[in-house]
C-alpha positions in Angstrom: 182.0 38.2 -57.6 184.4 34.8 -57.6 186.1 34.3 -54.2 190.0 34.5 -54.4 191.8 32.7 -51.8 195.1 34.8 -50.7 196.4 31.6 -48.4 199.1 30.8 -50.8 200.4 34.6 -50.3 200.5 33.8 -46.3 202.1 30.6 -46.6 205.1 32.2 -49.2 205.5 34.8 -46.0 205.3 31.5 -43.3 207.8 29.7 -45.5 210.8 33.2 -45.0 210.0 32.9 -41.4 211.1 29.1 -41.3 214.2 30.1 -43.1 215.0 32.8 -40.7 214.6 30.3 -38.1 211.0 32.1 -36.8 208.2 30.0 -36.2 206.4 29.3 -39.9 203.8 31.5 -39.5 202.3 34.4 -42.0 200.0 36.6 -43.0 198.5 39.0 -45.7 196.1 41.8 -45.2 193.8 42.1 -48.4 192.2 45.0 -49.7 189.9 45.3 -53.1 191.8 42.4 -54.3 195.2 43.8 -54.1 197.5 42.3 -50.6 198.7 45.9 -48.7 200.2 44.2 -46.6 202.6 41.7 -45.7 204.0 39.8 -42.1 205.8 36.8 -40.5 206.7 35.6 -37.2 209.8 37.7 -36.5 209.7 37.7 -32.3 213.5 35.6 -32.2 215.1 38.3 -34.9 213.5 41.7 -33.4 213.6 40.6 -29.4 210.0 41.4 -29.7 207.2 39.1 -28.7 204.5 40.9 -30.2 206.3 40.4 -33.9 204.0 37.8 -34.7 202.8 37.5 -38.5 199.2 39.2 -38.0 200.5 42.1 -36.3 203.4 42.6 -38.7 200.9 42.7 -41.8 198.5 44.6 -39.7 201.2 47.2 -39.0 202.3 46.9 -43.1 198.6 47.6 -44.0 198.3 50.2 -41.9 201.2 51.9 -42.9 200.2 51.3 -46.5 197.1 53.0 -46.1 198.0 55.5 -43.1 195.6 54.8 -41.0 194.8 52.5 -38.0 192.0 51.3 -39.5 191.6 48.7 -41.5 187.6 48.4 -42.5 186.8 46.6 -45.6 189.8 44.5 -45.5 190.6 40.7 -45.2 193.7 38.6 -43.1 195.2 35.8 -44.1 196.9 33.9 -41.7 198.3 29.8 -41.7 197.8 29.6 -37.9 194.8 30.7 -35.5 195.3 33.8 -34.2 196.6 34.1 -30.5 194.5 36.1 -27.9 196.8 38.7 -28.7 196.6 39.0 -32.5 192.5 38.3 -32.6 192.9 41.8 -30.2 194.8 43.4 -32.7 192.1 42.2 -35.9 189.2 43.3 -33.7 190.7 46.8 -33.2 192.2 47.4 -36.4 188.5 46.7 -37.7 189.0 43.8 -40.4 186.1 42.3 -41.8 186.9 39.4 -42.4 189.5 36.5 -41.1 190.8 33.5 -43.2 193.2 31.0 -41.4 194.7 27.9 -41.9 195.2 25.4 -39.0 193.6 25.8 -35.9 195.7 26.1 -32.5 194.8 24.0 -30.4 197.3 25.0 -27.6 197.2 29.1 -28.1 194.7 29.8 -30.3 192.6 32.7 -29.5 189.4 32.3 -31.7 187.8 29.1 -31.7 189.4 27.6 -28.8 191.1 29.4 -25.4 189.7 33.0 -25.2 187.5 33.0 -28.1 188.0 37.0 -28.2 185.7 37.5 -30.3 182.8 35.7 -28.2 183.6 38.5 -25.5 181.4 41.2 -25.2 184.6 43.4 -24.7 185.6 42.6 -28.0 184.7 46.3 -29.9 184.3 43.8 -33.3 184.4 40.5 -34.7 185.4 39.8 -38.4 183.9 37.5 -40.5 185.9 34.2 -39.8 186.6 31.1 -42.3 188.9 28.2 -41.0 190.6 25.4 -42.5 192.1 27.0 -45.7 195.7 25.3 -46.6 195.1 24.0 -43.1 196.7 20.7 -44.2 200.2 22.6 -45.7 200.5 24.6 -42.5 200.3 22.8 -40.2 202.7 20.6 -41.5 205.1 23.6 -41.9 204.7 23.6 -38.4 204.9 20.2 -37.4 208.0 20.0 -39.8 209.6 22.6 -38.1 209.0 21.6 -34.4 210.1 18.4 -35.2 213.4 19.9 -36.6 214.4 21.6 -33.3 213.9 18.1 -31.3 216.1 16.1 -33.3 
């Protein structure tokens, strides 16, 4: 079976956030091939600050497939996942996580909480690192730069 990467997907999703003025984040949830679901940062537009990307497409996936489970399926998402969303991939069951540029400042898998080291944590996915990392980060370091000037 050849590996197809669903990163450009993610960063097409992180690219609509920027425009709405969200932090360029986004995510895909990937299931036999096929994305079922679909997420960006949206915490400015729905006063919400759990509307970040991996929740949104963990909430479109699970919609998708109406359940609250997510087993056999992949995320895709152009930043580390936050303590909060590597909670939400460990309960939703995903198998495995791919993600663009680390977070060095709020990243919750291989820096900070490292949720999935924990032995609370009910599952840890698969994880790969470092996909795109290069084009989103600099999404990101465009777009922080933007709000200095």
């Amino acid at each position: 079976m050849q590996f197809t990467s669903f990163m450009e997907a993610a960063l097409v999703e992180a690219r609509a956030a920027e425009a709405a003025g969200e932090v360029p984040v986004g995510a895909v949830v990937v299931r036999d091939g096929k994305i079922i679901g679909r997420g960006r940062n949206a915490t400015r537009k729905g006063c919400d600050p759990t509307a970040h990307a991996e929740i949104m497409a963990i909430r479109d996936a699970c919609i998708a497939l109406g359940q609250d489970r997510l087993i056999g399926c992949d995320l895709y998402v152009t930043l580390e996942p936050c303590a909060m969303c590597a909670g939400a991939i460990a309960h939703a069951r995903i198998g495995r996580l791919y993600y663009g540029a680390g977070d060095p400042k709020s990243g919750g898998v291989t820096v900070g909480a490292r949720v999935f080291e924990h032995p609370q944590s009910h599952h840890a996915p698969d994880i790969y690192d470092g996909i795109a990392a290069d084009e989103a980060a600099e999404l990101l370091v465009r777009f922080f730069k933007g709000k200095r000037l």
